[in-house]
C-alpha positions as MATLAB code, in Angstrom:
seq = 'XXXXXXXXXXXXXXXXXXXXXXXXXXXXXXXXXXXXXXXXXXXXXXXXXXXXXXXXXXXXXXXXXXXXXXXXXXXXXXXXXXXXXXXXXXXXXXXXXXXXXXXXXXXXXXXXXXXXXXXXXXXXXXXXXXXXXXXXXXXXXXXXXXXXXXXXXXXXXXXXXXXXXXXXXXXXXXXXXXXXXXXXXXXXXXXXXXXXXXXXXXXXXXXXXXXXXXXXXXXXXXXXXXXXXXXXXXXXXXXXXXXXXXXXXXXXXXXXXXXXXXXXXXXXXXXXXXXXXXXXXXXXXXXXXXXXXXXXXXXXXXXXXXXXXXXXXXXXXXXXXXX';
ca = [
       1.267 -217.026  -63.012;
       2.182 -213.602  -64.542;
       5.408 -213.636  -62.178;
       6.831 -216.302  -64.272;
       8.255 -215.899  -67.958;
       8.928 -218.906  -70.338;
      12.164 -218.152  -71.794;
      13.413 -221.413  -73.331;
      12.124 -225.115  -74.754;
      13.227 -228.090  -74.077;
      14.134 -230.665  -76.208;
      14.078 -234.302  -75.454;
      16.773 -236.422  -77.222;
      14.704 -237.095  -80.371;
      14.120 -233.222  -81.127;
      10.595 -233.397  -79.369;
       9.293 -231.021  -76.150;
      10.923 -231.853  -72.803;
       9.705 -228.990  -71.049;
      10.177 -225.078  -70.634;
      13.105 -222.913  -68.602;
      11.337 -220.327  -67.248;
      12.157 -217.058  -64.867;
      10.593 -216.246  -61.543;
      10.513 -212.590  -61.894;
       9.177 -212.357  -58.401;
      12.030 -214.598  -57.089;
      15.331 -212.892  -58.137;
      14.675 -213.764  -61.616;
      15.771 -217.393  -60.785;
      15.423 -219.865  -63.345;
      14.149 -223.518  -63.151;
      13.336 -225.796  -65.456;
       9.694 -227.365  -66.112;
       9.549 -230.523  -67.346;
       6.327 -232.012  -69.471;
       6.370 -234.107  -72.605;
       3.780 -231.331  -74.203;
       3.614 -227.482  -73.953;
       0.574 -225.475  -75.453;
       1.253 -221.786  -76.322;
      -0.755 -219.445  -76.513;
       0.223 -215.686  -76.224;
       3.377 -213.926  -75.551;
       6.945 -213.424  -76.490;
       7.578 -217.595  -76.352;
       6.661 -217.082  -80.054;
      10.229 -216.600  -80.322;
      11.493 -219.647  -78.875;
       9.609 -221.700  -81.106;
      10.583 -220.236  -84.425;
      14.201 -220.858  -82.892;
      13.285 -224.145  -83.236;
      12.763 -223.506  -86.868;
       9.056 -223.318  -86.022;
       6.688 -222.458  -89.380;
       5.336 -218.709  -89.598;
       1.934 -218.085  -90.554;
      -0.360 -215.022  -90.990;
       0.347 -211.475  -91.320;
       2.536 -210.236  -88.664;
       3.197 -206.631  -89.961;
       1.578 -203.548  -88.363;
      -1.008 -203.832  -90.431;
      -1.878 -207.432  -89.598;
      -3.766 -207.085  -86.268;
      -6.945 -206.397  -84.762;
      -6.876 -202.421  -85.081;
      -9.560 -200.235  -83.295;
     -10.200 -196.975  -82.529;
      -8.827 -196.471  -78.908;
      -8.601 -193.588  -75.977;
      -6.580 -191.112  -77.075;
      -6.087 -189.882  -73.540;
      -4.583 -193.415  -72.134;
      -0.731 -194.326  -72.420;
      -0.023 -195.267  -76.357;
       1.936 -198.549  -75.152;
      -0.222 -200.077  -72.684;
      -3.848 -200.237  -71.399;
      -5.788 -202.266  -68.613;
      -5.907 -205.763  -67.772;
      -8.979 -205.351  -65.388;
     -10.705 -202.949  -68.186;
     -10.761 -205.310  -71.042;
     -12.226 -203.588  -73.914;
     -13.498 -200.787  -72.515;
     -11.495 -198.101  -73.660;
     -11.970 -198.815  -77.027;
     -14.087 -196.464  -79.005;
     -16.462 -197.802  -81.297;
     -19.268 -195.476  -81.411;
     -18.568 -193.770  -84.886;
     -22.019 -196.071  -86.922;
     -24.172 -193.162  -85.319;
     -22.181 -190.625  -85.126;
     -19.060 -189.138  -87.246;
     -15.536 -189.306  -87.526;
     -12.773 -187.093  -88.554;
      -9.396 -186.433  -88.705;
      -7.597 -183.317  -87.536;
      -7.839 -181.503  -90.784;
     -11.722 -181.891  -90.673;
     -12.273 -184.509  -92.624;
     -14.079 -187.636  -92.784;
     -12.379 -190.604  -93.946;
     -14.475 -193.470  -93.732;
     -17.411 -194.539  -94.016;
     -19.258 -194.762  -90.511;
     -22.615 -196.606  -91.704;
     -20.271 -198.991  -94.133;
     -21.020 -202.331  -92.130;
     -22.309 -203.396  -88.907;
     -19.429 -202.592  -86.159;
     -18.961 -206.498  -85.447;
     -17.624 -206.642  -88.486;
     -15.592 -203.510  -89.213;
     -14.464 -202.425  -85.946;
     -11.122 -204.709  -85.918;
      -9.757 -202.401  -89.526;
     -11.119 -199.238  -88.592;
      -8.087 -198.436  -85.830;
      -6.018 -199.310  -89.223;
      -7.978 -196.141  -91.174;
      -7.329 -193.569  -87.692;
      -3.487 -194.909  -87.920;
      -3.306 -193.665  -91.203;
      -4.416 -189.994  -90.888;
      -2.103 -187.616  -89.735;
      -0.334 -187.822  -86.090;
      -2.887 -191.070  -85.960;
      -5.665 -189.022  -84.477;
      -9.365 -189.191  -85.444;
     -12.408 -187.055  -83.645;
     -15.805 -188.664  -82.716;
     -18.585 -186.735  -83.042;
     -22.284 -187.407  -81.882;
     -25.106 -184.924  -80.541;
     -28.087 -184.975  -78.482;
     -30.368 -187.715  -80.286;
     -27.338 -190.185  -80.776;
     -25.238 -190.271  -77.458;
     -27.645 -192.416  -75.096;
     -27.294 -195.197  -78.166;
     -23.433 -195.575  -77.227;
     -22.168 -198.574  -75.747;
     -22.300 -198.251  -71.970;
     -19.154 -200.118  -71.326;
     -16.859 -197.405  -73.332;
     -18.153 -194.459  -73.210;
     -20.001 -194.244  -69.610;
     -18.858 -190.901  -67.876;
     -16.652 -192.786  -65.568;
     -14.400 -194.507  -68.460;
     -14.067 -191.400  -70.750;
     -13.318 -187.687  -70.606;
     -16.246 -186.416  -72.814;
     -16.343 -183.108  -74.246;
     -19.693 -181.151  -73.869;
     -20.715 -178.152  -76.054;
     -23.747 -176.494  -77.136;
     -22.725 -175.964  -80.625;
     -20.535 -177.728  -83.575;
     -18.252 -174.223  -83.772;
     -17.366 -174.587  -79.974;
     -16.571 -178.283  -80.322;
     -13.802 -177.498  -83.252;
     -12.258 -175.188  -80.916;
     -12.507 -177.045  -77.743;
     -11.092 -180.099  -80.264;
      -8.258 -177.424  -81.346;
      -6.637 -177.578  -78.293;
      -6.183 -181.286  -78.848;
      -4.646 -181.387  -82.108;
      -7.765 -180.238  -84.531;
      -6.020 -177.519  -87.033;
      -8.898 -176.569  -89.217;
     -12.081 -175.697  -86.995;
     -13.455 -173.961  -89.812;
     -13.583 -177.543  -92.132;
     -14.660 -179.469  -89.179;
     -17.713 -178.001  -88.856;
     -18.072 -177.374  -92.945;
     -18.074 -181.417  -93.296;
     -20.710 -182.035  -90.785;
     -23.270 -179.325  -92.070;
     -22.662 -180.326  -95.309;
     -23.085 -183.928  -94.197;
     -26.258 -182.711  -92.484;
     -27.439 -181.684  -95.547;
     -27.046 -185.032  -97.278;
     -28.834 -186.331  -94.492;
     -32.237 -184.181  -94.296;
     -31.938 -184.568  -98.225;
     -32.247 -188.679  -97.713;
     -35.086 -188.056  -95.535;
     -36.764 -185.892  -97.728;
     -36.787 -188.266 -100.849;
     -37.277 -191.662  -98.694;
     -39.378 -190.901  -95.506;
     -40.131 -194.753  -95.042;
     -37.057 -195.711  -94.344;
     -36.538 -195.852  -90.740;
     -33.578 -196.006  -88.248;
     -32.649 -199.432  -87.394;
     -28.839 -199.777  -85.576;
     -29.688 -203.399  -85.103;
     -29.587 -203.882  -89.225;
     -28.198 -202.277  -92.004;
     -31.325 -199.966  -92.697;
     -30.049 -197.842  -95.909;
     -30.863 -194.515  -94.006;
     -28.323 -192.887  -95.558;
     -26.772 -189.743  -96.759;
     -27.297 -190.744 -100.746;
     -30.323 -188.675 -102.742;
     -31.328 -187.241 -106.304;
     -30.673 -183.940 -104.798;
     -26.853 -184.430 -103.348;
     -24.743 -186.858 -102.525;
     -21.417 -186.862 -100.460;
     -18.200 -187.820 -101.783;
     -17.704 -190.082  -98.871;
     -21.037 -191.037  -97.827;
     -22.512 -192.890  -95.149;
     -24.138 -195.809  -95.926;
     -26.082 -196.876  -93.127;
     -27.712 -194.816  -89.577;
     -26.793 -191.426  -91.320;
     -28.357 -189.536  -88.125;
     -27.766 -185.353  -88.284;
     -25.314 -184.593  -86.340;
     -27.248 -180.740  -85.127;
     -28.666 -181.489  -81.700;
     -27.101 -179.443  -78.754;
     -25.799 -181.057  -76.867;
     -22.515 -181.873  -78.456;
     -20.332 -184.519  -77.671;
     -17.006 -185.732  -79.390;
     -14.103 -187.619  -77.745;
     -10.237 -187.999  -79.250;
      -9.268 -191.826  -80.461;
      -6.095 -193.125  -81.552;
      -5.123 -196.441  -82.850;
      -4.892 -199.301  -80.627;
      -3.258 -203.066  -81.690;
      -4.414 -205.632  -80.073;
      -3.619 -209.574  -81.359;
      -1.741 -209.927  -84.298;
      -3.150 -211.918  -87.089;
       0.099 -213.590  -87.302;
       1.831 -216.725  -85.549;
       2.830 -219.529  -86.430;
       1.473 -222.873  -88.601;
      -0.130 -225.440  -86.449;
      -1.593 -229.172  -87.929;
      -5.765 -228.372  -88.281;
      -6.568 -231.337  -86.546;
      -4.815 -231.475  -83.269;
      -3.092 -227.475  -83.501;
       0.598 -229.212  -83.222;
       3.224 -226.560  -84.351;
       4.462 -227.356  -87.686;
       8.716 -226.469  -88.759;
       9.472 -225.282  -92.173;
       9.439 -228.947  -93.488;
       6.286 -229.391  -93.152;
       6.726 -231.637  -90.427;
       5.341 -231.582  -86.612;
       7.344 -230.283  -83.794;
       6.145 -233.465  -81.356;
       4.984 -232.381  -78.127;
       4.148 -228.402  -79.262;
       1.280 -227.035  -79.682;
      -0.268 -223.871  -79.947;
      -3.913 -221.967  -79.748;
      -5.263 -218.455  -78.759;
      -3.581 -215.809  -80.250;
      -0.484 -218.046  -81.056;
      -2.000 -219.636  -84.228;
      -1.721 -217.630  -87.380;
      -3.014 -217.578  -90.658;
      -6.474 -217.548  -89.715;
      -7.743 -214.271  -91.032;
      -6.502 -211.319  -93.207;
      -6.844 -207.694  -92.661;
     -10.449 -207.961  -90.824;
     -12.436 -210.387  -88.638;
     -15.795 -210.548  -87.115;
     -16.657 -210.197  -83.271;
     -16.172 -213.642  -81.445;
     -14.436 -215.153  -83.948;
     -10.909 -214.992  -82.145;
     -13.152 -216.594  -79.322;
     -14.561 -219.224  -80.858;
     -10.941 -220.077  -82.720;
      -9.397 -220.287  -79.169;
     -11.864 -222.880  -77.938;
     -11.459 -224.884  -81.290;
      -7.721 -224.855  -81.380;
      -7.552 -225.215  -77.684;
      -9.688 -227.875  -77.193;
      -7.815 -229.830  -79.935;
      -4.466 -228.571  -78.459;
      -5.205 -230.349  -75.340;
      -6.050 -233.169  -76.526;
      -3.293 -233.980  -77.956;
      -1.108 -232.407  -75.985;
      -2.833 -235.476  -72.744;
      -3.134 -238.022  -75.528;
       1.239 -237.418  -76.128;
       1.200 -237.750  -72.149;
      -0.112 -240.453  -71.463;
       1.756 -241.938  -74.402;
       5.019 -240.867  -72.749;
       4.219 -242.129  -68.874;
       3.155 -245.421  -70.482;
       6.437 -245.717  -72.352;
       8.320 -245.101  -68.967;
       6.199 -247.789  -67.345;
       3.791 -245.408  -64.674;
       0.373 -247.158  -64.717;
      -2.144 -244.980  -65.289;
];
């Protein structure tokens, strides 16, 4: 099905769906037309052919307005895997640090669990300069990554037995100030052991948000971690390069709540469209929680479906096939 491209819709002669004119790119990028009295979209460029039918926009479409995560620096910036999924995005920064390529941290790694902060924090590595943010975890932390992105087989790792060697193995992929690199984790090592020293009942807990922090009487970071501040002092080192990588837009366009029919400007339905999946804007802003994109597919495509057979039958009925 990924050899043939919807280009077009199809109108009937009362301005509802007819169909789709689509290209075989696998046949000589022939064209034939499809006809069905409903059409459900759900991803792709086809977004365009619906707001050419004056089609409603809703959601934030700009760059800013998508799922954004940290990603593999070391893959292609314009593409990734289909059979890889997720894995090469990098998400392992709530136990260990990360910082940009003058040295310094600019978030908050401990801030919130990473179901629901790791769809913004691509947004935070886009914004540093050349878009480029270092990982950083040692000894104690690495076997708590996630298996499925950072296993030796899906990422090129870099292995030291000190912080000064990583900054200059991490200089020869865009780090300019080794010196401040490892400055900002000893002094965040410091904030650490200074936690632990004024609140040794607090244990490590990745599963909550357990407070074990960098914050104390004694010193506090300007940045600070809030949560599963672990030292980062344990040979051996690892870090690993991440970009930014977009994934669904939080944009799309306005669909009816109750059966996810496309709305135009007027406010009224487009009959016979419908949309779901990634198509349907306006559903979040700027952030989103884990397997909520999933469970808004199933909701919008269930009722997209239903519809869309209830408008069927409707129309085979009208042209007198028994069903």
């Amino acid at each position: 099905m990924f050899d043939t491209k919807v280009k077009r819709l199809l109108l009937d002669g009362g301005g509802g769906i007819a169909g789709v004119e689509a290209t075989h790119l696998n046949k000589g990028d022939s064209i034939s037309q499809l006809y069905a009295p409903s059409v459900i979209l759900c991803a792709g460029d086809i977004l365009f052919a619906a707001l050419d039918l004056d089609a409603q926009k809703a959601g934030d479409s700009s760059h800013t307005g998508c799922q954004s995560v940290g990603w593999d620096a070391d893959l292609p910036p314009d593409s990734s895997d289909r059979d890889k999924t997720d894995e090469f995005a990098k998400s392992g920064y709530p136990l260990g640090l990360m910082l940009n390529i003058r040295g310094q941290r600019f978030v908050d790694e401990g801030f919130e669990l990473r179901n629901y902060i790791y769809a913004k924090f691509g947004r935070a590595i886009l914004e540093q300069p050349q878009g480029i943010a270092y990982q950083v975890w040692d000894a104690d932390t690495v076997d708590w990554l996630r298996e499925e992105e950072f296993r030796d087989d899906i990422v090129r790792k870099i292995r030291t037995q000190s912080l000064e060697w990583s900054a200059q193995k991490l200089s020869a992929e865009g780090l300019t100030d080794p010196h401040t690199f490892t400055g900002t984790t000893n002094h965040y090592n410091a904030a650490v052991h200074a936690h632990r020293d004024e609140h040794q009942d607090v244990k490590l807990d990745p599963s909550v948000k357990d407070e074990f922090s960098t914050r104390s009487s004694r010193m506090a970071l300007e940045l600070p971690k809030s949560n599963w501040a672990l030292p980062v002092e344990k040979e051996t080192f690892y870090s690993r390069s991440s970009n930014f990588g977009y994934n669904p837009s939080f944009g799309g366009l306005a669909v009816e709540s109750s059966t996810a029919n496309v709305v135009r400007n007027d406010g009224f339905p487009i009959e016979g469209l419908f949309a779901a999946g990634e198509m349907v804007g306006g559903l979040v802003y700027a952030n989103y929680s884990e397997g909520s994109g999933w469970t808004a597919g199933a909701v919008f495509g269930r009722r997209a479906s239903v519809a869309g057979a209830k408008r069927a039958q409707q129309q085979l009925k009208r042209n007198g096939v028994k069903l």
